[in-house]
N, C-alpha and C positions, 0 to 999 in steps of 0.2 A: 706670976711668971712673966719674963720681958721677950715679949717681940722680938727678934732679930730682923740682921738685914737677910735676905736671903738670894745669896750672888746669882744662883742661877738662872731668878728671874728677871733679871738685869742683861734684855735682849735689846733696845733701844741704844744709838748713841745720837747722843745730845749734845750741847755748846750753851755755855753758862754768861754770858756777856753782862757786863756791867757799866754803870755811867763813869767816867774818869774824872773829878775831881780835882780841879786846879790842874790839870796837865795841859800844855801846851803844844803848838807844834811848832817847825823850825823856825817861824816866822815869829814864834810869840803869840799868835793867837789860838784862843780856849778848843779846844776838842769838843762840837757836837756830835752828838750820838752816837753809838757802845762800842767796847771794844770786849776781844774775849778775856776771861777770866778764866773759863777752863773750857777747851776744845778736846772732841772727841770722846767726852766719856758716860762711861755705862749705866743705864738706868733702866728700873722699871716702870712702865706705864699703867695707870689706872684710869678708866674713862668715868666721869661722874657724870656730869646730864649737861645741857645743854640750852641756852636762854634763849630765846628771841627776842627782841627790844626791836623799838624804832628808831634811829638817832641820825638829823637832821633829815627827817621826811624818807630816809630809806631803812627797810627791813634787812638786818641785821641779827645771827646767827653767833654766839660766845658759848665755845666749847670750852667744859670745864675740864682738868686733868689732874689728877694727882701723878709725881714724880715722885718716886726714890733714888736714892744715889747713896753713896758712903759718905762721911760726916767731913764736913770742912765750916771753918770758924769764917771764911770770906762772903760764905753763900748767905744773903739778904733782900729784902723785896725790895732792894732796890736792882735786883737783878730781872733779866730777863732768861726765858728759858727758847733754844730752839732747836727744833724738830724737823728734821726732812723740809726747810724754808720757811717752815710756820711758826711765827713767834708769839710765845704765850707770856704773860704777864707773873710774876710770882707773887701770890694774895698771900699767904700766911705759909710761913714753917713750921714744923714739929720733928724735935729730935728723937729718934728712936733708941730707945736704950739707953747706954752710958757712949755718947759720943761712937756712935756704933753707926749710924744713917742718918739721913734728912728725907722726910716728908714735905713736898713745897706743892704746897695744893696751887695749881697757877687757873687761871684763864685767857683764850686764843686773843691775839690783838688783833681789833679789826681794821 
C-alpha cells in the first residue's frame, strides 16, 4: 500500500529558496546568495533529533527536520528550507508515492 501525502497535516508555511545559476544583476555581476523558489507554502513538520558538534571551538546545536510538501520536479538539495527565519539545509529527498509529495529530510544551519 503507498503512503500518501496527507493535506491536513500541512500546518507549517515554509519558503523553498535556491542558489541562482549564471543570473546576473543589472550591473552584470553574479547573484550571491538565494533567492525564492517557492514562497509561502504548506508543509508538514517532523522533528528527528538533534546533534551537538563543536566547530571552531564553539558548542554548536543542528536540529534535524523532516518536511513534507506536494511534489515538484524543482525541489533539490541544493535548496534551502525556511521556517519562522530559520534556515535548514536540505540533506536528501524522498518521493512519496507516484509524484504525490516530497520528503526533504533537511538540517538547521548554523
Amino acid at each position: 500500500m503507498l503512503r500518501g501525502v496527507n493535506i491536513g497535516q500541512m500546518d507549517r508555511i515554509i519558503t523553498i529558496q535556491h542558489e541562482p545559476a549564471g543570473l546576473t544583476d543589472d550591473d552584470g555581476m553574479p547573484i550571491d546568495g538565494y533567492v525564492d523558489l517557492f514562497a509561502n507554502i504548506k508543509a508538514a513538520r517532523k522533528y528527528k533529533s538533534a546533534n551537538e558538534s563543536q566547530e571552531a571551538g564553539k558548542d554548536t546545536v543542528r536540529q534535524s527536520v523532516i518536511y513534507t510538501v506536494r511534489y515538484s520536479g524543482q525541489i533539490n538539495t541544493n535548496c534551502i528550507v525556511i521556517e519562522n527565519g530559520v534556515r535548514f539545509e536540505i540533506r536528501s529527498i524522498e518521493e512519496i508515492g507516484r509524484r504525490q509529495g516530497l520528503e526533504m529530510m533537511c538540517e538547521s544551519i548554523v
